[in-house]
N, C-alpha and C positions, 0 to 999 in steps of 0.2 A: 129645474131639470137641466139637463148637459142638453149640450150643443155641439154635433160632430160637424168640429169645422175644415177638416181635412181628411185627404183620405189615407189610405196606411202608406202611400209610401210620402207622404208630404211628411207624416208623423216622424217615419223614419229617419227626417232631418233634421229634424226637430234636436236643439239640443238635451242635454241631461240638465237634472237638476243641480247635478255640483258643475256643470257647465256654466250655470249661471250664476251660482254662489262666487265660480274663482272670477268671473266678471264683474261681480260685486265688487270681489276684495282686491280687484286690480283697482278699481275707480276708489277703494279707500284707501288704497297704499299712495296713491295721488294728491287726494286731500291731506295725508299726515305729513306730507314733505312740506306745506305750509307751515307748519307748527314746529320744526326743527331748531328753530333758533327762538323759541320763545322758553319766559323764566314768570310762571314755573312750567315743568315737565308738563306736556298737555294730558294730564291726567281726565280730563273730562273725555277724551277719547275711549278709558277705558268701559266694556260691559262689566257689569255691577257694582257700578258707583253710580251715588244721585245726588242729583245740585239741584239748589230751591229754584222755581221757579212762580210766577203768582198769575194767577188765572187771567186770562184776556177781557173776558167780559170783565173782572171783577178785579181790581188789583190787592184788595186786601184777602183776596182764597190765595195759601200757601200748597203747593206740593211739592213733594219729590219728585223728579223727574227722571228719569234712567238715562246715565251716558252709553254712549254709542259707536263707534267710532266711523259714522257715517252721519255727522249731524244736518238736521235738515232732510236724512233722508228714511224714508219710510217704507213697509214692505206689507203685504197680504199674500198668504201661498193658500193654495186652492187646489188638492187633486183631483177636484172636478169642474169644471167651467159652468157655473150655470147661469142661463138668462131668462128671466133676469137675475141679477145680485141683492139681495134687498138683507133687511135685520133679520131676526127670529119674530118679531112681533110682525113682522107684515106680509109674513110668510103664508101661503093658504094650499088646504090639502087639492084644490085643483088645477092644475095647471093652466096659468094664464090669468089666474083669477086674484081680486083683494081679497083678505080675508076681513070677513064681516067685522061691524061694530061690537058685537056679543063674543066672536074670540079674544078680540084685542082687550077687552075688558076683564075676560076670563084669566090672560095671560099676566094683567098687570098686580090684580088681584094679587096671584101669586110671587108677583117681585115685591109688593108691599109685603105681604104674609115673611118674607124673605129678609127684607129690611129690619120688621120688626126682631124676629130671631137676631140678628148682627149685636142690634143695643144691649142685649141680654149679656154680650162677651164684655168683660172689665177690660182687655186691653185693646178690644175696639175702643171704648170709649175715653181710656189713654190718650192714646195715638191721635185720635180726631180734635183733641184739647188743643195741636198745635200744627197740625196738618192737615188737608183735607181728604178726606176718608169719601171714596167714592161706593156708597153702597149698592148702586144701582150695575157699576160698571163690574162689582164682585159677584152679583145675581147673574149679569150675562157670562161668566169665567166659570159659574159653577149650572149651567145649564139650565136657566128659565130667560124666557124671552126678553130682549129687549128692543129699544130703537137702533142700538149701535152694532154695527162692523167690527174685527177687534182689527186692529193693524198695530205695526211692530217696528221700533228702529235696529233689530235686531235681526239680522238673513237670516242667523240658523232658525231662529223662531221660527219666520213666515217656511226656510224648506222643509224643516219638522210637519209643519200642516200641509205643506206640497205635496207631500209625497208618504203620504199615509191614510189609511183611512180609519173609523171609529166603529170601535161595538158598542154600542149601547149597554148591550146585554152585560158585558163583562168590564164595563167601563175601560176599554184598553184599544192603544192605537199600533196598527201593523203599517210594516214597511211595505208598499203595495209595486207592481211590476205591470208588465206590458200589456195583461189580461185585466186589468181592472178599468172596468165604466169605459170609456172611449178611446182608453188608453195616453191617454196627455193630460195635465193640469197648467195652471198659470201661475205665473208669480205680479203681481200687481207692484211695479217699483214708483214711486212720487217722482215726479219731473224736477228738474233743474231747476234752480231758483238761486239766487243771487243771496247772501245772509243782509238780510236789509229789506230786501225785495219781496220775500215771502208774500205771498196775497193774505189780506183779512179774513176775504171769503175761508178758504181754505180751513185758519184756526176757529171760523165759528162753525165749521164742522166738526174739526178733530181735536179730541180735549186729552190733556194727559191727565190718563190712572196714574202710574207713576207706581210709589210705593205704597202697599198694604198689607197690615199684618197678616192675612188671609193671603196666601204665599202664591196662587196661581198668576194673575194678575203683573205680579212683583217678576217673578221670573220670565213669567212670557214679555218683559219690556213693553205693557201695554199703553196705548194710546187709542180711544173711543173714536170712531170716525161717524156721528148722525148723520140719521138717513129720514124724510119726511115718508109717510106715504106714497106709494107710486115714485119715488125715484128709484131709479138703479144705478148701481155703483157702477155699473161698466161704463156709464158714458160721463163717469168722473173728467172733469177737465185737468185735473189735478193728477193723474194717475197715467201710468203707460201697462200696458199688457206683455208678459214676456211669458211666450207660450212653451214647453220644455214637452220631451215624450218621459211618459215611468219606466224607470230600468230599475232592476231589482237591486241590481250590488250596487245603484247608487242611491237608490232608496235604504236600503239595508247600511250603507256608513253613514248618512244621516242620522237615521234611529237607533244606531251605536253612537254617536256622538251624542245624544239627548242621553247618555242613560238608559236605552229601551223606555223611552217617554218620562223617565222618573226628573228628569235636569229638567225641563217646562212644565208637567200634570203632577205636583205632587199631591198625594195621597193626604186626604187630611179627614177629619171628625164633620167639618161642614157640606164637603161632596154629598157624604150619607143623610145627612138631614135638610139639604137643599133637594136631594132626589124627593124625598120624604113628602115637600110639600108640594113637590112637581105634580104626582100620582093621585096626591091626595083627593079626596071627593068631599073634603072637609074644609072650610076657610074659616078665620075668626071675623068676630064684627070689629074688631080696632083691625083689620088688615081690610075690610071693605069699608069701611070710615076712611082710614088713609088712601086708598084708593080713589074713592070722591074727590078729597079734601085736593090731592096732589093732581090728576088726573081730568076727574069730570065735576068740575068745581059748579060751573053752571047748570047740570042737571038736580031731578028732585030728588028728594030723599028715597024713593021706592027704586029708580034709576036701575041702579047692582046689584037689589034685592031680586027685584025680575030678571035681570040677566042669571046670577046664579040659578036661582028657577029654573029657568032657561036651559043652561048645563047640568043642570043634575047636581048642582054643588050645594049642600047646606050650610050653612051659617051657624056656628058656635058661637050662642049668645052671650054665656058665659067666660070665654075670650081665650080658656084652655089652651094653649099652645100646642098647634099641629106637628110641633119639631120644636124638641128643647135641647140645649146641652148637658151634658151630666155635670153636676158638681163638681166629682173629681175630674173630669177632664179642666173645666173651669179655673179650680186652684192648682193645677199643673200647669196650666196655661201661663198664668198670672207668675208662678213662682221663673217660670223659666225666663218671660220677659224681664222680670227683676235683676234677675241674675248675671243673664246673659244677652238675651235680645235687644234691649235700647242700648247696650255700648257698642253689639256688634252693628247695629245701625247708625249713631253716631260715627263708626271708623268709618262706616262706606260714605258720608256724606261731604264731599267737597268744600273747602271755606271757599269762604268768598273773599276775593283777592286780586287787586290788579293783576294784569296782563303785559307785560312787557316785552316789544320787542325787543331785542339788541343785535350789532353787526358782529355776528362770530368773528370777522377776519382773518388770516390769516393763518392755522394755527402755524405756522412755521417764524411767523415774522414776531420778532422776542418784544418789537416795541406795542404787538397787542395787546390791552388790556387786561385780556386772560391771562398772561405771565404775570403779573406785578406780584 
């Protein structure tokens, strides 16, 4: 639920949403003056490029990670404040309340059901041969619950979601104004940190998605922030609050600068069959097996049989897929990443490469080294 923390004319001062983006890109025009005299070009600054980076917990998980040019810093835009802040799974239709054991089971259900569908794609299982392919974090990008927040190293991302709101109905997001919900949203910016200094705490929160062939993810520059039960994200220590009022024409060049949503929410074949199994009243038994096996490891076997019960959901014993891809989408798939996909992935990925400073000097003085 929102939270009217002001009254209209507090709002009123409130600045805009691209008030706070050119505040951004002052404080990143700040950081790139460090990088001026370094060889090579600080290309890692640039948005749509990705440098490996290997998971914290684990050193041998590779990802892509999206450059930024605000490294280190991190963003969540929100047109509506609400408190608390929590995941999609821990979300309950009452206000103030958990949502029971038999939702969260009902929810996860369906991101296995979900998972399963992914391995079906060939150039999922490509891509995952040498990268780590987050399929959990693709389930929360295409609309079934999870534990995680999405957050973003990229402003325009988070003011895209700032400053818009969602249809369901018609899967499409509007540039919203003064008259919507309380009339103000947040931009969640990560705190200062030293490169060195970063807390631990912090990254065993927030994981990078990074890149995945399933294009939503990839584009929106994501990075997973976990949330346990009963925390909320507002009282993140990690994070600062920067409140903004909705103005339409700066709502409106946002949502021209996305594409009208198409440059972050592209349109793809999986939306429709992740909706598919959202709705469904139907689950397979290898997606409530996987659900135990991952999930409720130490309950009994009847455990998710009774909770479906429970929900009204039946069990396909026979293991039928509640959401398939078509074949020819399939080999149209497969032929394009042959073709073209993994080189134009290959160009966007950064080598890995010393880092050298050197003393520009002088350019006027001929005994610099740049003249020779």
């Amino acid at each position: 639920m929102s939270s009217n923390l002001f009254s209209q004319a507090e709002i009123d001062r409130l600045p805009t949403i691209l008030d706070v983006v050119e505040q951004i890109s002052a404080e990143e025009n700040k950081i790139a003056l460090h990088f001026v005299s370094q060889i090579p070009s600080p290309e890692h600054l640039d948005e749509g490029r990705y440098m490996y980076v290997s998971e914290h917990k684990d050193r041998n998980v590779v990802r892509l990670m999206p450059t930024s040019q605000s490294p280190f810093k991190y963003y969540r835009g929100q047109s509506k404040y609400h408190t608390p802040c929590v995941p999609s799974l821990f979300r309950s239709k009452k206000a103030g309340e958990l949502p029971t054991t038999e939702d969260i089971a009902e929810r996860l259900i369906k991101v296995c059901e979900f998972v399963l569908l992914l391995v079906q794609h060939p150039v999922y299982r490509i891509v995952s041969q040498n990268i780590m392919v987050d399929s959990v974090a693709l389930a929360q990008h295409y609309g079934l619950a999870t534990e995680y927040l999405d957050i973003t190293n990229s402003k325009w991302v988070a003011a895209f979601f700032a400053s818009t709101r969602y249809d369901s109905e018609t899967d499409t997001y509007y540039p919203v104004g003064r008259d919507y919900d309380d009339g103000f949203g947040v931009m969640y910016i990560s705190k200062d940190f030293n490169r060195g200094e970063l807390p631990k705490e912090f990254f065993d929160k927030n994981g990078v998605i990074g890149y995945q062939y399933f294009e939503r993810p990839t584009k929106q520059s994501s990075f997973g922030y976990g949330l346990l039960i009963g925390e909320d994200f507002n009282e993140s220590p990690y994070f600062n609050k920067v409140f903004f009022r909705h103005d339409i024409e700066a709502s409106t060049i946002v949502y021209n600068m996305s594409y009208r949503q198409n440059r972050f929410i592209p349109k793809d074949e999986l939306s429709k069959l992740a909706n598919k199994i959202l709705v469904s009243t139907i689950v397979t038994r290898r997606a409530v097996d996987l659900c135990r096996c991952n999930y409720f490891y130490d309950r009994n076997e009847r455990f998710l049989d009774d909770i479906c019960m429970k929900k009204g959901l039946t069990i396909r014993e026979d293991n039928t897929p509640i959401a398939d891809f078509e074949k020819t989408i399939l080999e149209s798939d497969l032929k394009h990443w042959m073709e073209f996909g993994r080189y134009d992935l290959e160009s966007r990925i950064l080598p890995i490469v010393p880092v050298t400073t050197v003393n520009l000097g002088n350019r006027n003085d001929k005994n610099s080294k740049l003249y020779e």
